[in-house]
N, C-alpha and C positions, 0 to 999 in steps of 0.2 A: 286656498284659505286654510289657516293653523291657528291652533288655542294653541296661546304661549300665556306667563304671568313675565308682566311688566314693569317696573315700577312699584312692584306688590300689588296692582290690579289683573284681574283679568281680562286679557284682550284677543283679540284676530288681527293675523297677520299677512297681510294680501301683498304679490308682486303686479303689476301691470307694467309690462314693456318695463323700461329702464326706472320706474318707481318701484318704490318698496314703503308700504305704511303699516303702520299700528294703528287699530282704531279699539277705543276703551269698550272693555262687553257689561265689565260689573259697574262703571259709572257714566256720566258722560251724560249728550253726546260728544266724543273730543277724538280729533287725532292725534295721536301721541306723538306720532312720529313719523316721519316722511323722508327718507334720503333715496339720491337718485345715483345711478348705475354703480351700486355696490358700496357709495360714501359713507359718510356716520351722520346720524340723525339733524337736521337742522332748525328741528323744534326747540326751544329750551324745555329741560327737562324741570321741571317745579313741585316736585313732592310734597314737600313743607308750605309752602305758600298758601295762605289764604285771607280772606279778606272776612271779617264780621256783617253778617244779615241783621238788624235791629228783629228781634224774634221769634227768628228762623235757624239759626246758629251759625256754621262756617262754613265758608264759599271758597271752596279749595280749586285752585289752578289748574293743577298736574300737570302744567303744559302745554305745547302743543296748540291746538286750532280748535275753538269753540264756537257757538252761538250764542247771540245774546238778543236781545230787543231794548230800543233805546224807547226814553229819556234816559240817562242815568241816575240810578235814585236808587240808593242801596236796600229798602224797603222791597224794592222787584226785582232788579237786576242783579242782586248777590243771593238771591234763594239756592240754596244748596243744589245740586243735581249728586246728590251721592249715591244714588239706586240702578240697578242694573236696567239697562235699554234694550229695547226688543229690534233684534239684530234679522231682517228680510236680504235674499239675495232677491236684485232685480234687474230690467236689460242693462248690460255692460258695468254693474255694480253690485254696490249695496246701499242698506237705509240702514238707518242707527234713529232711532221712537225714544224717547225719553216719555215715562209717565205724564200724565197731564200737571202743570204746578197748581197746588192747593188754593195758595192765595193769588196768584193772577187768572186762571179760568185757560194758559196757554200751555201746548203741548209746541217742544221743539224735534224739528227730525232734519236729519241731513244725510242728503242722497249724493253717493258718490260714484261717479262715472268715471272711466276710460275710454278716450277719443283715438280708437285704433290708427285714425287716420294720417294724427300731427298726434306726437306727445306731449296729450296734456293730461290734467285729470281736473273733469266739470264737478265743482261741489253746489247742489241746489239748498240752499237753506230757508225751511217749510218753519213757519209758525202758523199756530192756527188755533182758534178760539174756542175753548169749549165753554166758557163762561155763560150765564144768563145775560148778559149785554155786552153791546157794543165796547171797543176800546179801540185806543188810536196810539199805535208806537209806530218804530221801523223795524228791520232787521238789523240783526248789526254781529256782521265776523269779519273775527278776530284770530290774526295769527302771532303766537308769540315764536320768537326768535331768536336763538343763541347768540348775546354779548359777542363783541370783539370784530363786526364786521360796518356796514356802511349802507344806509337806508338811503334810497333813493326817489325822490317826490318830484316828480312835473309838473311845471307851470306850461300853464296858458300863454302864449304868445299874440296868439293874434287879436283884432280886431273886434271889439263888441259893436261899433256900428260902422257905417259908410266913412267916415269922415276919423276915426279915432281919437274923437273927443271927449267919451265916455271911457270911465275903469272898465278892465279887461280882466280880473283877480282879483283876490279878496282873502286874508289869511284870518286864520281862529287862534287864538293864544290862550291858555288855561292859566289860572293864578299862579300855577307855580312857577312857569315857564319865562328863564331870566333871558329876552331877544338877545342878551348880548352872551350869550352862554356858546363859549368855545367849541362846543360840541355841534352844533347847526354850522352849517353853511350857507350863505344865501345868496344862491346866484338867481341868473334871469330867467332861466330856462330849468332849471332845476335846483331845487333844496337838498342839503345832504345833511341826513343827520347823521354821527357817529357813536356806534353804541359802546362807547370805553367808558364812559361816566364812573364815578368811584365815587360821588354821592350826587342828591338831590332826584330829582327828576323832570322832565318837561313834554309837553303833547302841542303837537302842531294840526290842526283840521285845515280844508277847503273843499270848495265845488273843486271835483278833480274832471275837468272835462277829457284830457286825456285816456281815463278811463284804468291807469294802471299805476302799480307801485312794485317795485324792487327791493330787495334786502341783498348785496352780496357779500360773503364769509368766502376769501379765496379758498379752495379755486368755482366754488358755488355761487351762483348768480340765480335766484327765486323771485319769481316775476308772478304776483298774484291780478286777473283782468277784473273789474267791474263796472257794467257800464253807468254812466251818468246821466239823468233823465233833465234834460233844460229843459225851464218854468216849472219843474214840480218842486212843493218844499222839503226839507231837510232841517233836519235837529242842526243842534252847535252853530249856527250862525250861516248855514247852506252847506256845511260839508255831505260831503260823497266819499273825503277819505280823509283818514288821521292817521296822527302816528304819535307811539308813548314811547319811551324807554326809562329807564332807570338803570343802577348798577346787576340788575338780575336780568334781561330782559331787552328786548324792545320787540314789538308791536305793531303790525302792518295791521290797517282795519278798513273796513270799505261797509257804508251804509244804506237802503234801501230809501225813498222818497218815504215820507210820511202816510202812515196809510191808518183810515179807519178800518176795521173790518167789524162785520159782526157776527152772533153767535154762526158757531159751525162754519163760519168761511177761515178760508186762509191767504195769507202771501206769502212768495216765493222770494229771494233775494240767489240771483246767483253770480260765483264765484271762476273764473279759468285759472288752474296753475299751470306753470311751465316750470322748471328749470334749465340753465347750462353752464359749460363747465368754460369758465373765464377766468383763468387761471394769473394772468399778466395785466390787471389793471393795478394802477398803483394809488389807484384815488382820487386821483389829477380829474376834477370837476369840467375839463375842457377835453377831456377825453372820453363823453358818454354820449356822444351823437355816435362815433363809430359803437358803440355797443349795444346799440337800442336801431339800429339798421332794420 
């Protein structure tokens, strides 16, 4: 582990096995960056970005892999994290503490492991209440993603009862989002989004039973896991995973069931990454069974 400045922040820069990350020290919690066996970074890099807090001021990006807790509602979920986080090394990682938030009563942390065993790296994402009452949101991380590559979304196949005479899937669509927009693919067994857009933007949600999503940017193939809990509920309409992009960007995101908690307890939402090096897909929508093997 190294102090480097980043971005114009300051951060720590950890290898494990064939990973290599940046995690922010002066703001956050975020990973800046994450490339594997020696490539360049697969986060987008977002300096300038940010979005407006109604009384809180700016809710700056930088990038990278954040935490958030849903409903969305710019009131809670764009409160600034611009203060430095309290950085613990612990088994097979680190933790990244961000102050407690003023106006929600929640403290966010994300603990990140290495699994010596298979290359992956477990990210656990910790919210937890310090507030004088109950509240009820989910987790919700979020990975941004450098333009110019091909998000990859599973469908559900099989079966919701004996007979298959009940829906088996279910899609979210956000206002902006034109279904007939060039950019989406919509096949049976998989959705592809392509992140080249040169304006508007659009967000796809669902229960992702499958439990995973992909971004690949040749010759890189990023495969984030999270599991999906059937019968519990879920914000947006029962997703488990979404996905945003615009011309800056796109957006793998994986959500936690609906959870109250109360003062001093917390929930956990966790994450598996993987990556690998696929170097010869050409995008060809009927060529991602041999890829997901």
């Amino acid at each position: 582990m190294k102090s480097i400045e980043y971005m114009g922040l300051r951060c720590l820069e950890m290898t494990f096995g064939q990973f290599s990350i940046i995690v922010t020290e002066s703001v956050g919690p975020r990973v800046i960056s994450l490339s594997f066996g020696g490539g360049e970074n697969l986060f987008a890099e977002l300096p300038g970005v940010k979005l407006e807090s109604p009384d809180a001021g700016s809710y700056h990006f930088y990038g990278g892999h954040r935490l958030w807790h849903a409903p969305e509602d710019p009131r809670r979920t764009y409160l600034p994290d611009d203060l430095p986080v309290k950085v613990e090394t612990i088994e097979e990682g680190i933790s990244l503490t961000q102050p407690v938030e003023a106006k929600t009563g929640i403290q966010k942390e994300m603990q990140i492991r290495f699994d010596e065993t298979v290359p992956q790296l477990r990210i656990s994402h910790v919210l937890k209440n310090f507030g004088e009452n109950s509240t009820t949101l989910a987790p919700w991380a979020i990975t941004q993603l450098t333009p110019g590559g091909i998000a990859v979304l599973p469908q559900f196949t099989g079966l919701s009862d004996g007979n298959g005479t009940l829906p088996n899937r279910s899609i979210t669509l956000w206002p902006y989002t034109d279904i007939n927009s060039p950019h989406i693919e919509w096949g049976n067994k998989y959705i592809l989004v392509r992140a080249d857009m040169e304006n508007g933007k659009l967000k796809i949600g669902y229960p992702n039973r499958e439990g995973w999503l992909a971004y690949w940017r040749g010759p890189d193939l990023f495969i984030k896991r999270s599991d999906y809990r059937p019968g519990e509920p879920y914000f947006d309409f029962g997703s488990s995973s979404e996905c945003y992009c615009d011309p800056r960007f796109l957006e793998l995101e994986t959500l936690g069931p609906i959870t109250t908690i109360s003062s001093g307890e917390s929930v956990t939402h966790q994450e598996i990454w993987e990556v690998r090096r696929v170097p010869a897909w050409t995008g060809d929508i009927s060529e991602l069974d041999d890829l997901f093997i």
